[in-house]
N, C-alpha and C positions, 0 to 999 in steps of 0.2 A: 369489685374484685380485689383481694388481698394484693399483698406487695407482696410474692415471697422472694425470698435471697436466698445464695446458692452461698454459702461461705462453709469453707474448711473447719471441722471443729478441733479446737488445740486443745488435747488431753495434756492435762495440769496432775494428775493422780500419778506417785510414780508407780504404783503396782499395774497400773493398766498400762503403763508404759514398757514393764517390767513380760508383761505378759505378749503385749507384739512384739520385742523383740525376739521372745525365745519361740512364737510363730513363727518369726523369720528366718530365725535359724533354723528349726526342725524341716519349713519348707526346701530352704538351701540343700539340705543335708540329703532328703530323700528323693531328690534328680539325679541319675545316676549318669553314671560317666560311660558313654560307647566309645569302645577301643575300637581298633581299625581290627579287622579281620588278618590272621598272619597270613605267611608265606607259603606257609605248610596249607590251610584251609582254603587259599585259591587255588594250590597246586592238585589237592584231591577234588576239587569238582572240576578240572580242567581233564584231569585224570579220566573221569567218570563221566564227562561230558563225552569223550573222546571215545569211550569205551564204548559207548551206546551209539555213537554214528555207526562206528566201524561195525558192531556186530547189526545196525539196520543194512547199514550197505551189504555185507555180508548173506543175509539174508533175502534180498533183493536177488542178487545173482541167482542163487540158489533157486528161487522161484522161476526166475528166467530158466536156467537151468533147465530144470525140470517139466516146465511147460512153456518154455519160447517155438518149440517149433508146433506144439496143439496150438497155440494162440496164432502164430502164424498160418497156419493152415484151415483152420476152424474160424476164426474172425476176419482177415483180412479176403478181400472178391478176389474172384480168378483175374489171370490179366493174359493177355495177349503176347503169347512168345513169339510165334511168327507166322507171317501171312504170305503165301504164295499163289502162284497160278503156272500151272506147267500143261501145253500144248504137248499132243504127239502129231496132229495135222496142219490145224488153220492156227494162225495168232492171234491170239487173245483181246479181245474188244470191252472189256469189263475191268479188268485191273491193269492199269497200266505200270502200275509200281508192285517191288516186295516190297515186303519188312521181315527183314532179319533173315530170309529165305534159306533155306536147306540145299544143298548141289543136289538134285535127281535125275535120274532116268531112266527112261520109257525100255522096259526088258520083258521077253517071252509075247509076242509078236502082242505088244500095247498092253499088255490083260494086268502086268506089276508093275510097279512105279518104287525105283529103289534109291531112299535117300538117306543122304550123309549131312550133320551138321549138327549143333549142338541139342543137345536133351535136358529138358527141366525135370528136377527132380521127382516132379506128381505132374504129370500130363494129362493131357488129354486132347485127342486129333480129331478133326471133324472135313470133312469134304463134302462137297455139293452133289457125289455121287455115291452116298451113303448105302442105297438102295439094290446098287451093283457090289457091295463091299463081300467079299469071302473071306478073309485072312488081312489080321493086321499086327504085325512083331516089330519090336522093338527092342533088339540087342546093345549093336554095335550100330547099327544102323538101321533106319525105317524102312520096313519090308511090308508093303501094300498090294495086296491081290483083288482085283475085281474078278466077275464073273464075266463079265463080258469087257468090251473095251469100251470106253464111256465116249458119249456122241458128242460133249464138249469139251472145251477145256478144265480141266481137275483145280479146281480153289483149293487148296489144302491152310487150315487155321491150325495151327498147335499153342493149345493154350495151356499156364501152365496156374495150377490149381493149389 
């Protein structure tokens, strides 16, 4: 195997000499110099930054807007406004607690069940004696008619939808 050697060659020619240096210079020359960005060019993309949140947020609302109460009503399950059990005889063996319960009562010898208490804006009433039901309004207050007088006690659910 050869011996080779790694040594630096010294150009002795002054034209070769003559010629990297003016490499070196044209190299120097053509890096360009980056200035910092002004005051005024962060100030317009903070500007325009700005401008585009506001008019997304803006837009947001608007959507909300426009379909917060479909999306509420159309996407979200019904829930449970209040649950009651109202005797006109015996005391009640099934529910021993309300929720949320409405003030009623027992009018036109049992047959209407007339109650006061808050209304959800989209309801809907469901009772255990569905079957007996004739009339059912809802004003000022829950006006319930059966057709006969029911043989148990009245569960009344108002869910609100």
């Amino acid at each position: 195997m050869s011996d080779i050697s790694t040594k630096i060659e010294m150009v002795t020619n002054d034209d070769d000499i003559e010629s990297i240096s003016e490499r070196q210079d044209l190299l120097n020359r053509g890096k360009k110099v980056v200035k910092s960005k002004s005051a005024k060019v962060n100030c317009c993309k903070f500007i325009l930054i700005a401008m585009a949140v506001s008019i997304f947020i803006a837009m947001i609302i608007q959507i909300w807007d426009d379909y917060g109460s479909y999306l509420e009503t159309h996407s979200l399950p019904p829930r449970v406004h209040s649950m009651s059990s109202h005797c006109h005889r015996e005391q009640d063996t099934c529910m021993t607690k309300n929720y949320n319960a409405p003030a009623c009562t027992w009018q036109d010898n049992n047959v209407t069940l007339l109650c006061t208490g808050s209304k959800p804006s989209h309801h809907m009433v469901e009772t255990n004696a569905d079957h007996l039901l004739v009339d059912m309004a809802w004003e000022n207050e829950l006006n319930i008619t059966f057709s006969g007088i029911p043989v148990h006690c009245l569960h009344l659910t108002i869910w609100s939808i």
